[in-house]
C-alpha positions as CSV (number, residue, x, y, z in Angstrom):
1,X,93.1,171.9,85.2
2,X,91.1,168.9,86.3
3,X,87.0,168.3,85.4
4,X,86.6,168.9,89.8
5,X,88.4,172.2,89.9
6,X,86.8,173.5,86.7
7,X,82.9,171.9,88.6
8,X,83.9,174.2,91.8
9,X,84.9,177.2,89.7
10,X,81.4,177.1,88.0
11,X,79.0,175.4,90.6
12,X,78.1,179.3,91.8
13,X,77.1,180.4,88.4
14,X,75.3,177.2,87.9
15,X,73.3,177.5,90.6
16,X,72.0,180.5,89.7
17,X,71.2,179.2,86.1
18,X,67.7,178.2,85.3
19,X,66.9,174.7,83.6
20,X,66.2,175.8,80.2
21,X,69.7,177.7,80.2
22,X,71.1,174.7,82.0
23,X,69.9,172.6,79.5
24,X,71.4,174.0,76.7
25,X,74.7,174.1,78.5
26,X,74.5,171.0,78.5
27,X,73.6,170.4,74.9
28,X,76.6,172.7,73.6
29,X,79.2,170.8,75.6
30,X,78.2,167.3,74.8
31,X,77.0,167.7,71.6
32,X,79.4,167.1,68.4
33,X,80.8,169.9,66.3
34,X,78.8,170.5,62.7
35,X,79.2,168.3,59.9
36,X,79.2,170.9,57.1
37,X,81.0,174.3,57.5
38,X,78.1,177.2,57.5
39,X,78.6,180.1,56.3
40,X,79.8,182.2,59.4
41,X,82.6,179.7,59.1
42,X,83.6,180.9,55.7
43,X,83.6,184.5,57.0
44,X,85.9,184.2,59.5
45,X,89.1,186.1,58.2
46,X,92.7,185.5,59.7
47,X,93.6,188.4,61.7
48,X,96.3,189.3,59.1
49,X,93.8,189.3,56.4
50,X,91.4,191.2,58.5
51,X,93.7,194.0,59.1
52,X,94.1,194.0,55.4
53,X,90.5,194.4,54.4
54,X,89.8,197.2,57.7
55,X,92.8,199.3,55.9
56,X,91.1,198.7,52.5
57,X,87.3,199.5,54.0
58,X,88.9,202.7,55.6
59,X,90.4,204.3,52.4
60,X,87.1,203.2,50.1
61,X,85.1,205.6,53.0
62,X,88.0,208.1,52.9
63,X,87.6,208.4,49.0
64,X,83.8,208.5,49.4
65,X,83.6,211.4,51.7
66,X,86.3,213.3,49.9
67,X,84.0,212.5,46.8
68,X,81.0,213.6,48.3
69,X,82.3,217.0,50.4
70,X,84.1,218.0,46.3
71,X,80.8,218.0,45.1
């Protein structure tokens, strides 16, 4: 898709955009990406190794209520 099609595509929601949110459009599209990894980059899992730790989550909160309706 070329720069003009994506412009037309978007010109009706950019009108209705005000400068301050216009601006900072701007900034995130022209700016560069981060030197340094932060931490939310660390924390993003693969999606196989999210499934992993949802089925691991789920049977630590199984065990707890089974632990907690025994006593």
């Amino acid at each position: 898709m070329d720069p003009r099609t994506v412009y037309r595509m978007l010109k009706p929601h950019l009108d209705e955009m005000n400068p301050s949110e216009k601006k900072e459009l701007s900034e995130l599209i022209t700016s560069l990406p981060p030197e340094k990894i932060t931490c939310h980059h660390r924390k993003v899992f693969s999606l196989k190794k999210a499934k992993e730790n949802l089925k691991v989550f789920c049977r630590v909160e199984m065990e707890k209520e089974k632990a907690q309706s025994q006593v």
